[in-house]
N, C-alpha and C positions, 0 to 999 in steps of 0.2 A: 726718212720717215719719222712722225711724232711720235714720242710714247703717248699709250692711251691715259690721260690726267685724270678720267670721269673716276670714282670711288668705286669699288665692284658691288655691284646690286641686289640681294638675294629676296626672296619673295616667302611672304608671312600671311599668313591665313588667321583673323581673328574673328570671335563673333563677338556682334555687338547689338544692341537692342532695335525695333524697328526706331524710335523716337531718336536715338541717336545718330542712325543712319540719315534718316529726314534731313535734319540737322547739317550733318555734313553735306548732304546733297544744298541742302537751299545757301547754307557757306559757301562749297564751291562755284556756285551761278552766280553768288553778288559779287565773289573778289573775283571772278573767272580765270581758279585756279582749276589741276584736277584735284579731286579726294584725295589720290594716293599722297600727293602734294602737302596736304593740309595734314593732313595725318602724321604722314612723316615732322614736319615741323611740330607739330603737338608734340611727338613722342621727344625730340630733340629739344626741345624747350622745356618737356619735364624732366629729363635725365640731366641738361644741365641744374635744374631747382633741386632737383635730389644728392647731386653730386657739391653742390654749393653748402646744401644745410648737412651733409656728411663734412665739409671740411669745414665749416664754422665751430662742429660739434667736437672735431679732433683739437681745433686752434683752441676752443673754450678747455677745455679738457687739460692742453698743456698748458693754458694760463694760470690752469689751476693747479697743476702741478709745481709747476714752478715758483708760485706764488707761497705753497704749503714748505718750499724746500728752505725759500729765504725767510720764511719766517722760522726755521730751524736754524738755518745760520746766524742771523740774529740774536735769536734765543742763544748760541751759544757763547758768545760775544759780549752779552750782555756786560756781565761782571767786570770783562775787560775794558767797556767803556765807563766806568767808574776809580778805572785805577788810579788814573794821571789826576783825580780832583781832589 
């Protein structure tokens, strides 16, 4: 017997405007997907945008950190690279 691969499914109640439901409706009948379909992807294509611009923010962050630290090290260094002249 297979184990079951599918993801486990839990079910969410939002409310959303009449204009955006429309929307979704006349979306799902061009690509002839269902709602719950389109939706979910929405939600999953912005959690990954959100999740992308959190770790560009952390990556800038330590650039800048690490950036401010050699410029300390540097700074201390200085003097040392004027010895040998």
């Amino acid at each position: 017997m297979q184990p079951n691969l599918q993801p486990k499914k839990a079910r969410l109640n939002v409310q959303i405007s009449s204009e955006l439901k429309n929307k979704l409706y006349q979306l799902s009948a061009f690509q002839g997907k269902k709602v719950s379909s389109l939706v979910r992807e929405s939600i999953e294509e912005k959690l990954e945008q959100i999740d992308k611009k959190i770790f560009e923010e952390k990556m800038k962050r330590a650039y800048q950190e690490l950036a401010q630290e050699n410029l300390k090290i540097s700074e201390d260094f200085k003097y040392v690279d004027t010895e040998n002249l």
